[in-house]
C-alpha positions as CSV (number, residue, x, y, z in Angstrom):
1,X,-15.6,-11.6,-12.0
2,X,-12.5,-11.7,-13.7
3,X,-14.0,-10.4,-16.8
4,X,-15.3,-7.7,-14.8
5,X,-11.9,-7.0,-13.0
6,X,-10.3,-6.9,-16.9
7,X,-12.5,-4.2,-18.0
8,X,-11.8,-2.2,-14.6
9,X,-8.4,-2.4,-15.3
10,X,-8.5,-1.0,-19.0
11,X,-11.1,1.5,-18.1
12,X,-8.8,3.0,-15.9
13,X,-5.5,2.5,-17.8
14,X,-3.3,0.8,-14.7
15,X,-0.2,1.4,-16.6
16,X,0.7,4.9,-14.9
17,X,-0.2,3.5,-12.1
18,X,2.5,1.0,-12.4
19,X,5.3,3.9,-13.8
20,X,4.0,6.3,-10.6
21,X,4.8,2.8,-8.4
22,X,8.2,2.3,-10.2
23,X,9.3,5.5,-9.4
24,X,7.7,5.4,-5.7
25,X,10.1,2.6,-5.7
26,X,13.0,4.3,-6.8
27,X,12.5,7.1,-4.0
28,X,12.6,5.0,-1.0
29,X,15.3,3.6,-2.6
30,X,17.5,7.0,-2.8
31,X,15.6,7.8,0.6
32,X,17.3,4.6,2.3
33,X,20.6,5.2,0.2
34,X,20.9,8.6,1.7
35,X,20.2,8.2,5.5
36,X,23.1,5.6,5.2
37,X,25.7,6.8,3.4
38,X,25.0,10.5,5.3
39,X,25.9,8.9,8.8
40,X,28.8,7.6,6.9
41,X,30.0,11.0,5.6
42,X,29.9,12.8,8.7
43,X,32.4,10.4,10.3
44,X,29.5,9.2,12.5
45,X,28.3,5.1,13.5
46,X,26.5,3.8,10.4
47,X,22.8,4.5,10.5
48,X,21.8,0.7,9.8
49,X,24.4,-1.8,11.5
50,X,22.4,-5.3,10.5
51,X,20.2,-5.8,7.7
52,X,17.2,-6.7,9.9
53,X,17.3,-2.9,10.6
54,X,17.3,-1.6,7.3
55,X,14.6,-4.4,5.8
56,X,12.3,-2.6,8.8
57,X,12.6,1.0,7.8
58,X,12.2,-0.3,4.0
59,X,9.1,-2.5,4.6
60,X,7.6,0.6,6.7
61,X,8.2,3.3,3.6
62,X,7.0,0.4,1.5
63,X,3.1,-0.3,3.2
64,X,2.8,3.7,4.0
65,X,3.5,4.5,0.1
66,X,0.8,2.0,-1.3
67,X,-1.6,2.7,1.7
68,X,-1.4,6.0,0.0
69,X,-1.7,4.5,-3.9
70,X,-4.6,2.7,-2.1
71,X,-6.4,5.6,-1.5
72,X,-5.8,7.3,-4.8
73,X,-7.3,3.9,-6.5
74,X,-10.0,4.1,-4.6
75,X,-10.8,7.4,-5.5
76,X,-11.0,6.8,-9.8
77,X,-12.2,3.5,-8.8
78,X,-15.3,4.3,-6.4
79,X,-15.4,7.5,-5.2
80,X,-14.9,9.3,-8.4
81,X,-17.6,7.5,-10.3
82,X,-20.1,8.3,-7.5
83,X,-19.4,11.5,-7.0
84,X,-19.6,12.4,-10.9
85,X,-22.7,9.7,-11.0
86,X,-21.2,8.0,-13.7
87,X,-21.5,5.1,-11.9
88,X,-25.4,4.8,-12.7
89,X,-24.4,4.5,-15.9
90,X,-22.8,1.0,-15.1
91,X,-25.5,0.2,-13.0
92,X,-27.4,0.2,-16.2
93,X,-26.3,-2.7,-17.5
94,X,-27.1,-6.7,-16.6
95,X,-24.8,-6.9,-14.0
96,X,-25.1,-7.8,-10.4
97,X,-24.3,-4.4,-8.2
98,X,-22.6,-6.2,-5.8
99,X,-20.2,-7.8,-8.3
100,X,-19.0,-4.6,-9.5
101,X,-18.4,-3.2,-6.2
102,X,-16.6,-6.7,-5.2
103,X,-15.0,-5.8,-8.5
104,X,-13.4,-2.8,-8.2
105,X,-12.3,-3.2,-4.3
106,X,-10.3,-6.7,-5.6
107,X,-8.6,-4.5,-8.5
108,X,-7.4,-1.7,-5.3
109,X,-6.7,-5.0,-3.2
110,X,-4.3,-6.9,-5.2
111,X,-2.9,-4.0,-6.8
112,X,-1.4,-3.0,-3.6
113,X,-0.7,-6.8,-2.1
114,X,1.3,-7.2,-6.1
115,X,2.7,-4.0,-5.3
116,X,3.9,-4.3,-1.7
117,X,5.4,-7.7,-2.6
118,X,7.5,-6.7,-5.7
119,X,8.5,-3.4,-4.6
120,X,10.3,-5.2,-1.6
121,X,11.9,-7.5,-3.6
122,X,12.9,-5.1,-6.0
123,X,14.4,-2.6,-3.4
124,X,15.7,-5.3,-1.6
125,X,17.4,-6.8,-4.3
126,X,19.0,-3.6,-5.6
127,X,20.0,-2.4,-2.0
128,X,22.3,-5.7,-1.9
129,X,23.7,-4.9,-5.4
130,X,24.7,-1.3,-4.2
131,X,26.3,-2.8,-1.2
132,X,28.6,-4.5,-2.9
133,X,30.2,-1.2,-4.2
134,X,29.0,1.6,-1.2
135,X,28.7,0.4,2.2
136,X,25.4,0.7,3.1
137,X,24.9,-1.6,5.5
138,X,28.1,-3.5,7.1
139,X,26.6,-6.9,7.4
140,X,25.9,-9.6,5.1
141,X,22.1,-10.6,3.6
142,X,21.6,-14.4,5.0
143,X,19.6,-16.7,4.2
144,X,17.9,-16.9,7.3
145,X,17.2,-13.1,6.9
146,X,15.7,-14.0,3.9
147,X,13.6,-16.4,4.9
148,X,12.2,-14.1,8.3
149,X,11.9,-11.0,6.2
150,X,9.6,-13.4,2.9
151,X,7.0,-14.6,5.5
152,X,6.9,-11.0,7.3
153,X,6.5,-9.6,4.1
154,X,3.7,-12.0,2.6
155,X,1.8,-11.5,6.0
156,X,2.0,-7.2,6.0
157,X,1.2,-7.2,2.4
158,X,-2.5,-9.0,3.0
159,X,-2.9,-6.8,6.2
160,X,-1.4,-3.8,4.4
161,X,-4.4,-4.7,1.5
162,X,-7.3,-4.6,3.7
163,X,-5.7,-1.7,5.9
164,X,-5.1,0.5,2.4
165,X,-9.2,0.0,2.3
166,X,-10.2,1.9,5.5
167,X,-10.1,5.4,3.8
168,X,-13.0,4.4,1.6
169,X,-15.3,4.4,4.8
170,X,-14.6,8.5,5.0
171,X,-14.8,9.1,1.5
172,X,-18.4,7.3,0.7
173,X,-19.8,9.3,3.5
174,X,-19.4,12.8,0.7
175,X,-18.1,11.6,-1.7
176,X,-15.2,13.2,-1.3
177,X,-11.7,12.5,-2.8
178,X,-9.5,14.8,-0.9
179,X,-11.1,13.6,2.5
180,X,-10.2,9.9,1.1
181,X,-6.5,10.7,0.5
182,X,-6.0,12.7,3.9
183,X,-7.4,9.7,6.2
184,X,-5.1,7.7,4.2
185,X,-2.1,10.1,5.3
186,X,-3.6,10.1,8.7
187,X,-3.6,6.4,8.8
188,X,0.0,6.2,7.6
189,X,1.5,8.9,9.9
190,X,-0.4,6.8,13.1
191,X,1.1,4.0,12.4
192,X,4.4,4.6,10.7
193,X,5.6,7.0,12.6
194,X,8.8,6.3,14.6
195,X,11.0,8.1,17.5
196,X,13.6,5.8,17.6
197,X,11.3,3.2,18.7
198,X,8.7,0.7,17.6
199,X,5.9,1.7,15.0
200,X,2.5,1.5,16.1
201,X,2.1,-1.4,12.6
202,X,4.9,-3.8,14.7
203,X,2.0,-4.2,17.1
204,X,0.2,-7.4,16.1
205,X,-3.3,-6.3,17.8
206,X,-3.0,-3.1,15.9
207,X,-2.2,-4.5,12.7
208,X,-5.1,-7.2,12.6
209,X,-7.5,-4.3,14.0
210,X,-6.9,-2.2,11.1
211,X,-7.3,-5.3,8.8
212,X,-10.9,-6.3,10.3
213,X,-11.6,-2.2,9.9
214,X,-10.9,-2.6,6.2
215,X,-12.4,-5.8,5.9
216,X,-15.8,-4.1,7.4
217,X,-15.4,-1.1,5.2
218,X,-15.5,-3.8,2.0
219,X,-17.9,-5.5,3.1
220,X,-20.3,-2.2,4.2
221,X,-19.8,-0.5,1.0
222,X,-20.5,-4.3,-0.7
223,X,-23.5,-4.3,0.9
224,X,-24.8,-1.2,1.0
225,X,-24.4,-0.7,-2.7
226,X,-28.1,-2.4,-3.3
227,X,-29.8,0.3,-1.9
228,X,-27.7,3.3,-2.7
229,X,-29.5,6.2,-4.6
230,X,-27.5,8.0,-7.2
């Protein structure tokens, strides 16, 4: 499998990827930069007054970014390949069908868990370096914080994983990679979306729904890839 998941990865040349994610990362950063210090310049209340606040609005631009990168893997990875039938040419070879498929989704999967993960440390990291020059948020990075925000972050980068998988489910049906990147947008605009309140993703029920979804969409296109025609 890991052989398998190696020559995914060079066949597809992950590296730009990896720069498109760095510099995903240093948008939300500027992003987050820039709603705080403008509150700040217009003589107005900061926009974040605790850190708990600003690690929310970070960790939401962070899962609805690589919900999105998601999408787009799946796309070369999956939908690409069957749309263009190159994929038969794979299935050519001695290798289990289902072990590519299981392949290929585990490349999209921990790509975006790896990415979710280091791109909040990373951001998180260089948002308290900035604050000890430019006020950006007038309270101080705990421990504790630390602490709450690392498990809630370990436990919406799986869910995020398996959520960032539910597009796939729209874009087997046609092959189709624009309808693949759209429900992806959908997906993030339902539950990322905020009025000054609590996100649809905060909701527990509705975070662990969208995770089984994905989960089902895996394990469909897993199975179904046995008796798929090219």
């Amino acid at each position: 499998m890991l052989k398998l998941m190696q020559l995914e990865l060079k066949k597809f040349h992950l590296a730009g990827y990896i720069r498109s994610a760095l510099i995903a990362n240093a948008c939300i950063l500027g992003l987050i930069c820039l709603i705080a210090l403008d509150s700040q310049s217009e003589g107005g209340a900061p926009e974040f007054t605790r850190y708990t606040q600003l690690l929310d609005l970070m960790d939401n631009l962070v899962r609805g970014t690589f919900i999105v990168f998601a999408s787009v893997l799946l796309c070369r990875f999956i939908v690409d390949e069957f749309k263009s039938k190159s994929i038969t040419i794979l299935f050519m070879y001695p290798i289990h069908r289902k072990k590519l498929m299981i392949a290929k989704l585990l490349v999209v999967l921990l790509f975006t868990f790896l990415s979710i993960m280091i791109s909040e440390i990373v951001i998180t990291a260089a948002i308290h370096l900035l604050n000890q020059f430019v006020v950006i948020v007038p309270d101080q990075l705990t421990l504790a914080v630390l602490g709450q925000q690392s498990v809630r972050t370990l436990m919406n980068a799986v869910a995020t994983s398996f959520m960032g998988l539910v597009p796939l489910y729209m874009g087997m049906r046609k092959y189709s990679v624009p309808t693949t990147i759209v429900t992806s947008i959908l997906i993030v605009a339902l539950l990322f979306s905020n009025n000054n309140g609590p996100t649809l993703s905060s909701i527990a029920l509705v975070q662990i729904g969208f995770s089984v979804l994905g989960m089902l969409v895996a394990y469909a296109a897993i199975r179904r890839i046995e008796y798929k025609d090219i």
